[in-house]
Backbone atoms as SQL, in Angstrom:
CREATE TABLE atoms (id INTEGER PRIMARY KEY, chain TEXT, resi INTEGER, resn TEXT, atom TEXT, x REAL, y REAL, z REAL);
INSERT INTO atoms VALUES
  (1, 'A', 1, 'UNK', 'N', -41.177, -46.317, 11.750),
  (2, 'A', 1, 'UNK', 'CA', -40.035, -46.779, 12.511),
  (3, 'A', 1, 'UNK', 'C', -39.290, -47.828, 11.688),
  (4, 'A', 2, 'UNK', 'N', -38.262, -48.202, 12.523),
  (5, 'A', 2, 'UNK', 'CA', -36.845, -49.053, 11.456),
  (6, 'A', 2, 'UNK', 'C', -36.724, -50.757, 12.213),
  (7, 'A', 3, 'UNK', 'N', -36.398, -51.430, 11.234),
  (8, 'A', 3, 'UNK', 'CA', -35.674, -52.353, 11.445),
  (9, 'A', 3, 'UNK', 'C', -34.862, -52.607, 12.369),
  (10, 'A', 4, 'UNK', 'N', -34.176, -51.258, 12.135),
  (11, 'A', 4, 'UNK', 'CA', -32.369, -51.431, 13.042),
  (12, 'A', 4, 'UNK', 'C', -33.099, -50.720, 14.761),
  (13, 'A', 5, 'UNK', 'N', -34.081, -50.006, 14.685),
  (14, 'A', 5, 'UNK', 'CA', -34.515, -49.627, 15.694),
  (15, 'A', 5, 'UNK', 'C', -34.528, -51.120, 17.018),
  (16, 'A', 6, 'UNK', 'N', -35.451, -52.060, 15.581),
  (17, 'A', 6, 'UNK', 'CA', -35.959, -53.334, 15.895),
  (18, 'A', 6, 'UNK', 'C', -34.766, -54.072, 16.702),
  (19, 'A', 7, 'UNK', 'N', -33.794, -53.563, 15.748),
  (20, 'A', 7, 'UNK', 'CA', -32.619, -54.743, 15.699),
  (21, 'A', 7, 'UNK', 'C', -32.040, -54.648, 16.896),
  (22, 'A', 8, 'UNK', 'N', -31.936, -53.063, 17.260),
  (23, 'A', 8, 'UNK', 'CA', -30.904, -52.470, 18.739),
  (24, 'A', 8, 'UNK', 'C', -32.296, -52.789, 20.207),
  (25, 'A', 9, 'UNK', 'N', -33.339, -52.756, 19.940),
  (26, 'A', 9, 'UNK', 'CA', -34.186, -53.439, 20.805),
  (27, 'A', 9, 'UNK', 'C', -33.642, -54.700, 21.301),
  (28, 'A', 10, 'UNK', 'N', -33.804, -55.657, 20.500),
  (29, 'A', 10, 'UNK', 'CA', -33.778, -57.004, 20.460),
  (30, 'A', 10, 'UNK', 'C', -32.413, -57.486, 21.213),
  (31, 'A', 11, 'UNK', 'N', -31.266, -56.763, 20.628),
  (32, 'A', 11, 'UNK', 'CA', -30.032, -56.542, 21.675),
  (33, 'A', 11, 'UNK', 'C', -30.232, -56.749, 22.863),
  (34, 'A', 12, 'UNK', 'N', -30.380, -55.105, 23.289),
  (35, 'A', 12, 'UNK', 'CA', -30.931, -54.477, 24.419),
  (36, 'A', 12, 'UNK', 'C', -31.410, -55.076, 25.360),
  (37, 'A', 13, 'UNK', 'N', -32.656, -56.131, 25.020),
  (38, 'A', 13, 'UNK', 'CA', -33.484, -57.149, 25.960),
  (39, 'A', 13, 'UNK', 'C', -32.549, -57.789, 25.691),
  (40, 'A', 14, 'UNK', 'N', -31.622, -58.438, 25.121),
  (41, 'A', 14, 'UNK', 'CA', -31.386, -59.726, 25.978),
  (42, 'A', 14, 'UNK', 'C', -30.365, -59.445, 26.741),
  (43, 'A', 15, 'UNK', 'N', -29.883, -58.194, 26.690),
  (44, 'A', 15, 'UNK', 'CA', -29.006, -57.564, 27.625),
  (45, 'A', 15, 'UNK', 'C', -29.182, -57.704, 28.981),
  (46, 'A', 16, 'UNK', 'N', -30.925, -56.839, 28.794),
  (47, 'A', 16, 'UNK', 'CA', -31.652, -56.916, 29.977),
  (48, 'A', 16, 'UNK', 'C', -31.734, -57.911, 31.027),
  (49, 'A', 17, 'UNK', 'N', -32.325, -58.755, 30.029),
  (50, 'A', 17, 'UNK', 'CA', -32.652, -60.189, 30.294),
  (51, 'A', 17, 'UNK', 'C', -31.601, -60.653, 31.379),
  (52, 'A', 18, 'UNK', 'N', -30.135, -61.273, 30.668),
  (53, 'A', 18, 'UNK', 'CA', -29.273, -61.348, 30.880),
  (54, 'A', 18, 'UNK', 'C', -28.851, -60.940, 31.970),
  (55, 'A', 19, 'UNK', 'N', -28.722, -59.878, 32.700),
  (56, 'A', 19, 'UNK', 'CA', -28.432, -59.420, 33.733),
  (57, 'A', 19, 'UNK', 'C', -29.358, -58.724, 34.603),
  (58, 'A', 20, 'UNK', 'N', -30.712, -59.039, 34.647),
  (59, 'A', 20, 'UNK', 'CA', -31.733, -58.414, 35.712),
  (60, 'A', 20, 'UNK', 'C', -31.996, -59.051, 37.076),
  (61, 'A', 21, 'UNK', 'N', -31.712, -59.775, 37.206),
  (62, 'A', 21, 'UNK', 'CA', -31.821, -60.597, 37.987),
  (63, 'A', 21, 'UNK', 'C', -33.275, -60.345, 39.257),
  (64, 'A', 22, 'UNK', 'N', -33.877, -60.147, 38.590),
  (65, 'A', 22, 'UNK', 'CA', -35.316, -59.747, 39.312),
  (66, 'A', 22, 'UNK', 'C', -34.848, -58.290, 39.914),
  (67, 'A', 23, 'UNK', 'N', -34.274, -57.264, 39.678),
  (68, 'A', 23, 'UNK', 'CA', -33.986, -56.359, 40.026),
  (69, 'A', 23, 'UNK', 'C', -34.191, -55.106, 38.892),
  (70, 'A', 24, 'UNK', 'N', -34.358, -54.256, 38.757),
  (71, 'A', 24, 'UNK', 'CA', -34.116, -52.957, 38.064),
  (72, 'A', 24, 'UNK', 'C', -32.997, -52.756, 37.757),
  (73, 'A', 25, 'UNK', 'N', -32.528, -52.711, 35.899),
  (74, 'A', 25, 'UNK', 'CA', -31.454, -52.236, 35.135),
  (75, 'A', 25, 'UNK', 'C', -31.394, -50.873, 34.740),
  (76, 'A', 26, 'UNK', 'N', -31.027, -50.349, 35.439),
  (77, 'A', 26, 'UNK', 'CA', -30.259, -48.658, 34.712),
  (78, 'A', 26, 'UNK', 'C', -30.321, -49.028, 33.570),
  (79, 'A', 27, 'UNK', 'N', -30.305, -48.029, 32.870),
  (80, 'A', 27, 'UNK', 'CA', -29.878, -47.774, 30.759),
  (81, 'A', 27, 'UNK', 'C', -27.975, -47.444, 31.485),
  (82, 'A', 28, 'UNK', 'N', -28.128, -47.353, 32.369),
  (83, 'A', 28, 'UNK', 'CA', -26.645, -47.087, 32.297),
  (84, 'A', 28, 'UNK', 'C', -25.729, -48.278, 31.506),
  (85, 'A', 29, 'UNK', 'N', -26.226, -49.223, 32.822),
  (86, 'A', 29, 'UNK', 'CA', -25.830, -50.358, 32.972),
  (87, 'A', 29, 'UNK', 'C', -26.232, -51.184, 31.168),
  (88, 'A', 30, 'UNK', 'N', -26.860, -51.177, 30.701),
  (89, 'A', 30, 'UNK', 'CA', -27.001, -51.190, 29.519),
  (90, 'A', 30, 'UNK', 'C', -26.086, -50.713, 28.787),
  (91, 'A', 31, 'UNK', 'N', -25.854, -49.445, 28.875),
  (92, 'A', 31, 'UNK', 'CA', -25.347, -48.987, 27.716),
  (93, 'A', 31, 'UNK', 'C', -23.939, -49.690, 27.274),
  (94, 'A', 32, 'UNK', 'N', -23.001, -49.809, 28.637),
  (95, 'A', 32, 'UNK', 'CA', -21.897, -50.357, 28.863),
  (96, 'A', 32, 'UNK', 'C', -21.930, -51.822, 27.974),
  (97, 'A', 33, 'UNK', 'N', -22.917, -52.326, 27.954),
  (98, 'A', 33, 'UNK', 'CA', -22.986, -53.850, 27.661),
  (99, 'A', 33, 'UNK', 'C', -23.570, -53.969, 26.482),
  (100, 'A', 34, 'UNK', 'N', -24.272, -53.258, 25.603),
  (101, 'A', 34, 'UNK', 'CA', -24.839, -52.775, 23.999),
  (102, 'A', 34, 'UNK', 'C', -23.820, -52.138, 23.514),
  (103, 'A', 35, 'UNK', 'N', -22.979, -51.362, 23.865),
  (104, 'A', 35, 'UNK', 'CA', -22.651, -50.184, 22.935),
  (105, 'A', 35, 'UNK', 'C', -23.232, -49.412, 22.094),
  (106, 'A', 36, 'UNK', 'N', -24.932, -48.997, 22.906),
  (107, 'A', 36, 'UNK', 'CA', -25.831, -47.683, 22.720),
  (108, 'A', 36, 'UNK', 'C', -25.705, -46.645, 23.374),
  (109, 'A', 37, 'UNK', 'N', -25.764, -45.883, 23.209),
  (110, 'A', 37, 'UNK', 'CA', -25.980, -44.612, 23.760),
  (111, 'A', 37, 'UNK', 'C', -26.943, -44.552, 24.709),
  (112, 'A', 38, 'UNK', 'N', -27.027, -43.577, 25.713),
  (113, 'A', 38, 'UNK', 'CA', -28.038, -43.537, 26.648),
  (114, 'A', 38, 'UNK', 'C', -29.474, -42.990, 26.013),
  (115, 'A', 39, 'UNK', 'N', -28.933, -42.165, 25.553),
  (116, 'A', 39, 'UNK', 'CA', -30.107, -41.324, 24.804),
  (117, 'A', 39, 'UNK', 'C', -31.429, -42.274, 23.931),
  (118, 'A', 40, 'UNK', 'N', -30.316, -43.149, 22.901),
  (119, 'A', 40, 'UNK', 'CA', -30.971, -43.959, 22.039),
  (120, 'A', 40, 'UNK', 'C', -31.529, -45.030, 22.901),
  (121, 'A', 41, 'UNK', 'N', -31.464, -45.895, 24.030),
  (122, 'A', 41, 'UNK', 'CA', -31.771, -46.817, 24.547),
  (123, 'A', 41, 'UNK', 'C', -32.944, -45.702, 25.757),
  (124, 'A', 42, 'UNK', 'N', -33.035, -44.574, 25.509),
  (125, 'A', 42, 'UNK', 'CA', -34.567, -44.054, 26.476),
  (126, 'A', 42, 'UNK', 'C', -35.198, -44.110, 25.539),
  (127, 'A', 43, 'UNK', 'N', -34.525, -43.667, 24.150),
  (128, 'A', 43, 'UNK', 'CA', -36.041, -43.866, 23.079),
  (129, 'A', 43, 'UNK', 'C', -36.604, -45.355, 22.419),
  (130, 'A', 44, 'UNK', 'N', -35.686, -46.254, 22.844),
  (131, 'A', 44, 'UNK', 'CA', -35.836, -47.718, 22.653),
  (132, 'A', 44, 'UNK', 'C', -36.772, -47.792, 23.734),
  (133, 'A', 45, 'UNK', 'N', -36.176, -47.727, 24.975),
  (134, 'A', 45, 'UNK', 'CA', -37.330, -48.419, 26.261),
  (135, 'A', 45, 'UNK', 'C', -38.702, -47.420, 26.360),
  (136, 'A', 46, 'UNK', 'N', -38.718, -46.242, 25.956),
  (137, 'A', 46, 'UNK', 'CA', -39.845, -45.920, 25.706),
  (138, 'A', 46, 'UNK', 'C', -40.757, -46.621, 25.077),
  (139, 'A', 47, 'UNK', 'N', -40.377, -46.984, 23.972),
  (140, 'A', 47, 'UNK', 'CA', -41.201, -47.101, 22.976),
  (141, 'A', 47, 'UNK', 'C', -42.136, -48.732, 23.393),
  (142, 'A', 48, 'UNK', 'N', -40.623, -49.189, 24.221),
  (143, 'A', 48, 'UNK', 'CA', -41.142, -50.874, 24.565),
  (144, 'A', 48, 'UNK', 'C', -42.019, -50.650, 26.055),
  (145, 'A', 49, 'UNK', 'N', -41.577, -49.508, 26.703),
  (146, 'A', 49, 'UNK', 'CA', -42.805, -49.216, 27.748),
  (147, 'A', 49, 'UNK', 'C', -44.105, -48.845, 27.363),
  (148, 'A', 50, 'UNK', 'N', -43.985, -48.370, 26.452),
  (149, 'A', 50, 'UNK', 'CA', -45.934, -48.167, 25.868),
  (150, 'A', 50, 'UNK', 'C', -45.962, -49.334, 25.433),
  (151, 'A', 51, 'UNK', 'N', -45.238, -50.005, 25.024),
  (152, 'A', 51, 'UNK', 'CA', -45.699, -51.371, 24.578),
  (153, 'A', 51, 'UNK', 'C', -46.295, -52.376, 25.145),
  (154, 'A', 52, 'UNK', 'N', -45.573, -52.163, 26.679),
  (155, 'A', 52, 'UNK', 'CA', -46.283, -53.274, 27.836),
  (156, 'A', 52, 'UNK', 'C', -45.112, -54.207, 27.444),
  (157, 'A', 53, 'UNK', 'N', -43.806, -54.146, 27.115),
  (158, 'A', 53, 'UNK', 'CA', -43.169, -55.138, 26.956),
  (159, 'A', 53, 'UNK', 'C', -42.063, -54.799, 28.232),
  (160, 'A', 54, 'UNK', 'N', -41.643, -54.064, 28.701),
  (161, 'A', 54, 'UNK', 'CA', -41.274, -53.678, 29.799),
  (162, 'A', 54, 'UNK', 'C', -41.553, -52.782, 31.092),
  (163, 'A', 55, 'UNK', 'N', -41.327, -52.879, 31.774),
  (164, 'A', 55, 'UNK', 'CA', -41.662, -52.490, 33.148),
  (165, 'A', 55, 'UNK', 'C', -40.658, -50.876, 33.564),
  (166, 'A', 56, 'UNK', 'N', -40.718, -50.274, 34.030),
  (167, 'A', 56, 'UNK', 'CA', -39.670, -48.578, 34.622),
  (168, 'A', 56, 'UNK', 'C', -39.821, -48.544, 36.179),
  (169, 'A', 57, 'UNK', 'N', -39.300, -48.524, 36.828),
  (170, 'A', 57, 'UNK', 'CA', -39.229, -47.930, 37.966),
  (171, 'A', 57, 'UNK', 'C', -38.073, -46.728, 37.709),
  (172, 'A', 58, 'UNK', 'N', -39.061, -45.608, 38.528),
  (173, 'A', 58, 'UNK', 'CA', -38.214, -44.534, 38.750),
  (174, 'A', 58, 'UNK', 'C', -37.434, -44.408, 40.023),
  (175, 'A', 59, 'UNK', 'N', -36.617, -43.260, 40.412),
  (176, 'A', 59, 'UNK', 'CA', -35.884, -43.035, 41.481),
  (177, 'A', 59, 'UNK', 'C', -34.654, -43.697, 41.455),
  (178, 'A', 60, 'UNK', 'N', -33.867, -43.602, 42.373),
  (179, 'A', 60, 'UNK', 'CA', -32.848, -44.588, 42.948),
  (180, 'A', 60, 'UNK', 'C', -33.242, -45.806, 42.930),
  (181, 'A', 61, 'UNK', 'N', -31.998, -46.922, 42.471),
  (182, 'A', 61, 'UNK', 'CA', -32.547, -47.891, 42.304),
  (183, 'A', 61, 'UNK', 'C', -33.358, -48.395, 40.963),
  (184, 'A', 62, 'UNK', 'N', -33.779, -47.275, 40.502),
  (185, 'A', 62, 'UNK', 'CA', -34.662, -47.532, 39.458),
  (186, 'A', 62, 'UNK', 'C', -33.994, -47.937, 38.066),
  (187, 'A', 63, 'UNK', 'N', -34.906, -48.515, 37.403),
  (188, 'A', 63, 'UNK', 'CA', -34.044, -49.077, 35.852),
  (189, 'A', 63, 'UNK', 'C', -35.354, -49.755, 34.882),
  (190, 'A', 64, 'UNK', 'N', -34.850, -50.831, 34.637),
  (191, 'A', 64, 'UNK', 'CA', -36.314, -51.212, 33.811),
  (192, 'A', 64, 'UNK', 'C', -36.195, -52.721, 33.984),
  (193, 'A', 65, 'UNK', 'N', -37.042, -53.631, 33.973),
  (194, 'A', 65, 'UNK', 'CA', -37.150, -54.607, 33.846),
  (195, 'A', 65, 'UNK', 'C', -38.118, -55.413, 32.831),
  (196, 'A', 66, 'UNK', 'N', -37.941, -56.832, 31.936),
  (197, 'A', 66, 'UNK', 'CA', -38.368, -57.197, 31.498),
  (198, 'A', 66, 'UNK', 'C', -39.112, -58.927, 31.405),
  (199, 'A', 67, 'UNK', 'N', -39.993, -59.569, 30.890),
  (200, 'A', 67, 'UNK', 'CA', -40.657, -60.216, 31.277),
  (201, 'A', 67, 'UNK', 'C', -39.975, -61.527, 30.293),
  (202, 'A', 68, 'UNK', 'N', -39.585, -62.647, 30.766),
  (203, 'A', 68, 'UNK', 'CA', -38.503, -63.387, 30.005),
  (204, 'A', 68, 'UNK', 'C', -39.899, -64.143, 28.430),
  (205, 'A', 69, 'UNK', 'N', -40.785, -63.503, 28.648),
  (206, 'A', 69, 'UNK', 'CA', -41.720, -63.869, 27.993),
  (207, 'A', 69, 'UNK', 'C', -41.680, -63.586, 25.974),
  (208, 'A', 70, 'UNK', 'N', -40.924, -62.437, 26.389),
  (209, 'A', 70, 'UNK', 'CA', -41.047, -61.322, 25.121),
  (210, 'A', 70, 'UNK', 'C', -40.294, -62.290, 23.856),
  (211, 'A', 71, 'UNK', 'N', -40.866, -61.703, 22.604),
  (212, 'A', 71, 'UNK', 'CA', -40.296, -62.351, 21.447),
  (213, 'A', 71, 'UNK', 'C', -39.762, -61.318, 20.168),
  (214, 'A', 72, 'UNK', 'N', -39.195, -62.284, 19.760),
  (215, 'A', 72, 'UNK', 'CA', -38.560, -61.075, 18.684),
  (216, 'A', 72, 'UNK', 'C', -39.992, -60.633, 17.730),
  (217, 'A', 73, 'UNK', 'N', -40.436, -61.441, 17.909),
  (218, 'A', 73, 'UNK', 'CA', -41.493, -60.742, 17.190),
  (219, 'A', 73, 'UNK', 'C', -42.662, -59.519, 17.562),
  (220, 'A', 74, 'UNK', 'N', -42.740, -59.677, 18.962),
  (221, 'A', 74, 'UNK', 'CA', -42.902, -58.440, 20.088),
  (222, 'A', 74, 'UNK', 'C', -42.743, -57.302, 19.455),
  (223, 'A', 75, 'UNK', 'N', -41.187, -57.580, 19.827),
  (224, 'A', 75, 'UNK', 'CA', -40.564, -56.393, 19.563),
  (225, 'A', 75, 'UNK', 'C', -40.430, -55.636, 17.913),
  (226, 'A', 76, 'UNK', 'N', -40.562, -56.674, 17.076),
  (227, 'A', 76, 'UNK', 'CA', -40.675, -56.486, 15.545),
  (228, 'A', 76, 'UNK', 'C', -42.029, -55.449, 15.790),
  (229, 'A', 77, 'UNK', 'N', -42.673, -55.800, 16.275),
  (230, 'A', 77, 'UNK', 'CA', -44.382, -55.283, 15.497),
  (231, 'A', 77, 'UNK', 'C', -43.952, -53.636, 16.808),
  (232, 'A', 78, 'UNK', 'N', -43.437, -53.702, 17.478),
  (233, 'A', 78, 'UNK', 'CA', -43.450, -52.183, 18.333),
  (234, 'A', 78, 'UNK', 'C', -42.426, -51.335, 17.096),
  (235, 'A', 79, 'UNK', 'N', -41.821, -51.676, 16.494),
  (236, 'A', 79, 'UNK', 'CA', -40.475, -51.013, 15.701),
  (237, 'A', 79, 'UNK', 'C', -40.826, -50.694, 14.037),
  (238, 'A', 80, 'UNK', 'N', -41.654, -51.854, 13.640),
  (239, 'A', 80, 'UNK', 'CA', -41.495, -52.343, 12.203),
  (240, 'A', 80, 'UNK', 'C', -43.068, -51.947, 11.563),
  (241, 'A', 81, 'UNK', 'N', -43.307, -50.818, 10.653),
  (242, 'A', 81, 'UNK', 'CA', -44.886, -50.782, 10.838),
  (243, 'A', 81, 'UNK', 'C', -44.954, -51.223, 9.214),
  (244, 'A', 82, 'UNK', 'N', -44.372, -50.972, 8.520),
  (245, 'A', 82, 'UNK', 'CA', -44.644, -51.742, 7.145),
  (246, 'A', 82, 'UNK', 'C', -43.676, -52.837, 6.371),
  (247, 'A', 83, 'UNK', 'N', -44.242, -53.594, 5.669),
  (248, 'A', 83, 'UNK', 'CA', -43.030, -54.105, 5.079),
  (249, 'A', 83, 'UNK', 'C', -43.144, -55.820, 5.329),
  (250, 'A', 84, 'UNK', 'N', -42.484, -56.732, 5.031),
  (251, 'A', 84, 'UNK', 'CA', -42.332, -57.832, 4.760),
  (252, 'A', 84, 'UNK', 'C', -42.092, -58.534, 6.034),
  (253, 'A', 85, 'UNK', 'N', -41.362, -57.849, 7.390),
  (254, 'A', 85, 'UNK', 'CA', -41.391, -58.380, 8.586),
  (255, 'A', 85, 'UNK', 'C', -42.540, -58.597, 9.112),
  (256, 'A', 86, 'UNK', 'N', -43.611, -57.618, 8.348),
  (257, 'A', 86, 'UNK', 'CA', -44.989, -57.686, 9.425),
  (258, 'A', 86, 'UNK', 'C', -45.896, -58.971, 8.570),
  (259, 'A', 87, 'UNK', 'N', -45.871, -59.689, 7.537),
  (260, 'A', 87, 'UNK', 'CA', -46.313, -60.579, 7.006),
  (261, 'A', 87, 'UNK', 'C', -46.671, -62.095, 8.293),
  (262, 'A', 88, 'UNK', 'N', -47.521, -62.379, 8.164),
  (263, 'A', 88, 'UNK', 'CA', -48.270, -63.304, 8.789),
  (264, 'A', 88, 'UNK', 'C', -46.990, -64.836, 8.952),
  (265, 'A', 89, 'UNK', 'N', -46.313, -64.785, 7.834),
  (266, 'A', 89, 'UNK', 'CA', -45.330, -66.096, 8.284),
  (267, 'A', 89, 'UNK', 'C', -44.485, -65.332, 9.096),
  (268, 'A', 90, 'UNK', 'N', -43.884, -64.749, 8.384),
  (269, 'A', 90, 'UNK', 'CA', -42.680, -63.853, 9.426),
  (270, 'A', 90, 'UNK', 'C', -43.020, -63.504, 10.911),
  (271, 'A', 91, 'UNK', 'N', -44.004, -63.076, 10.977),
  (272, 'A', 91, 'UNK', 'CA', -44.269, -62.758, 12.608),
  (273, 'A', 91, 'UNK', 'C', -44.534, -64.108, 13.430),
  (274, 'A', 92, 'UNK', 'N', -45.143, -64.993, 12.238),
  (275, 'A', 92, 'UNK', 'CA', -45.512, -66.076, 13.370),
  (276, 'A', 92, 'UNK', 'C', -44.020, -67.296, 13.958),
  (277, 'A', 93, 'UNK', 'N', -43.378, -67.138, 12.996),
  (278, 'A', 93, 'UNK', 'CA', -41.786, -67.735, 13.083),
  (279, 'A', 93, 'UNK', 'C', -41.503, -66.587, 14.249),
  (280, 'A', 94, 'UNK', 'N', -41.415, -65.499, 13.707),
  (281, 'A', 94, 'UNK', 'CA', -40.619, -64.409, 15.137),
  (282, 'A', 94, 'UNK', 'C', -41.429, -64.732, 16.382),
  (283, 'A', 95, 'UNK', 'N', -42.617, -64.744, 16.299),
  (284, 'A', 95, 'UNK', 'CA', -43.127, -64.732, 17.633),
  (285, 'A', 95, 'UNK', 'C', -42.661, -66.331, 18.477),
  (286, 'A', 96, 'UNK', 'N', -42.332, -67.080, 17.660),
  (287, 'A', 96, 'UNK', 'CA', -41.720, -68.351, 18.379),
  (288, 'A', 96, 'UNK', 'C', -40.446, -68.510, 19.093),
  (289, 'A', 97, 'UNK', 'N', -39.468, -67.231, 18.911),
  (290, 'A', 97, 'UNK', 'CA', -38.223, -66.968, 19.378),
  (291, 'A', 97, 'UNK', 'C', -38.387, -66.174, 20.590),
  (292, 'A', 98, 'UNK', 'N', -37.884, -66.646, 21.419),
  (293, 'A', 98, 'UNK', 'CA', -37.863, -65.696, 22.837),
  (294, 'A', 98, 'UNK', 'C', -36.619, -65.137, 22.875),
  (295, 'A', 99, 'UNK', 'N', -37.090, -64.113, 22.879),
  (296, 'A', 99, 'UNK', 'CA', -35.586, -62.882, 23.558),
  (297, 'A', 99, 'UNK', 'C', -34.429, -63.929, 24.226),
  (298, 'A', 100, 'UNK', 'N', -35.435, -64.346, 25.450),
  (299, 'A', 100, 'UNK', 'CA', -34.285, -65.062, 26.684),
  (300, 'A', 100, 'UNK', 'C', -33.307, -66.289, 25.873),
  (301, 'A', 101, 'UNK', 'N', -34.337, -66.811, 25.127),
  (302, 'A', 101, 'UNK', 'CA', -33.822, -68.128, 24.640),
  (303, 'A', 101, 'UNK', 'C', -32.637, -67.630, 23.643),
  (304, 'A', 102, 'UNK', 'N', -31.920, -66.599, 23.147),
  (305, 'A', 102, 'UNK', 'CA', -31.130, -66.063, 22.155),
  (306, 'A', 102, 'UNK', 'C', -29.577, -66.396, 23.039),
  (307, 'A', 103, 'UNK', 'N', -28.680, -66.839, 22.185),
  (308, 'A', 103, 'UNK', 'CA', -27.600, -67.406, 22.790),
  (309, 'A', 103, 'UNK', 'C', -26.713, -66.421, 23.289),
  (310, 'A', 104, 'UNK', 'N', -26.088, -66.654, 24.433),
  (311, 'A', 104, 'UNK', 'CA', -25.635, -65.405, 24.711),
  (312, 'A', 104, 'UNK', 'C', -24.422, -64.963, 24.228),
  (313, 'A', 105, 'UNK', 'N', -23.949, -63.819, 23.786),
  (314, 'A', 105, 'UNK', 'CA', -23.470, -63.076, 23.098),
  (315, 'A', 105, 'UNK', 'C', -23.917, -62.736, 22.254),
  (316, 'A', 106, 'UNK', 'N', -25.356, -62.889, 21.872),
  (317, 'A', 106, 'UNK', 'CA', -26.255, -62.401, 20.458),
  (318, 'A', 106, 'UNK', 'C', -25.985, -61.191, 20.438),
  (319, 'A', 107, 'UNK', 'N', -25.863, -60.865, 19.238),
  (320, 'A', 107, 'UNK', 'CA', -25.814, -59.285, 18.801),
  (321, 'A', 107, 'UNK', 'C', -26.798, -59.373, 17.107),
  (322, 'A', 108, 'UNK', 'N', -26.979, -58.507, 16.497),
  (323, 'A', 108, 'UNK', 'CA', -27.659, -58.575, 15.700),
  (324, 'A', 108, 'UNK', 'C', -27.349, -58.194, 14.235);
């Protein structure tokens, strides 16, 4: 997996973040506010649902929700399997950044 995978994740949540309000986010509602595709943001939240980094409810109503807990570095190690991001300083700096805490209008 990619970087930029990483990168449109990291978006994405604070998208999430940003507007969940303890409620379930459509990818719709996402998409509008990333400028991803629907398609690409099911294979993003997939990947962060096996991860345990987000939550799915199905049906009506349904969307995804996330835990204001998550870090870029989270999300690095679900995306990023070789390479210089996964190095022991790098993750431990990423893991100190929270998604939520990213200023808003972050883009990547």
């Amino acid at each position: 997996m990619s970087m930029k995978k990483a990168s449109a994740a990291v978006v994405a949540l604070h998208q999430l973040l940003a507007i969940q309000s303890g409620e379930p986010v459509p990818l719709e509602r996402l998409k509008e506010s990333t400028n991803l595709s629907t398609s690409y943001l099911e294979l993003l939240f997939a990947s962060l649902r096996r991860a345990g980094l987000v939550i799915s409810t199905r049906g009506p109503g349904g969307g995804y929700i996330a835990q204001e807990e998550i870090t870029v570095g989270d999300v690095v190690s679900v995306f990023v399997t070789k390479g210089f991001m996964l190095t022991m300083p790098v993750l431990t700096a990423l893991n100190g950044v929270r998604i939520a805490d990213l200023p808003e209008g972050f883009s990547w």
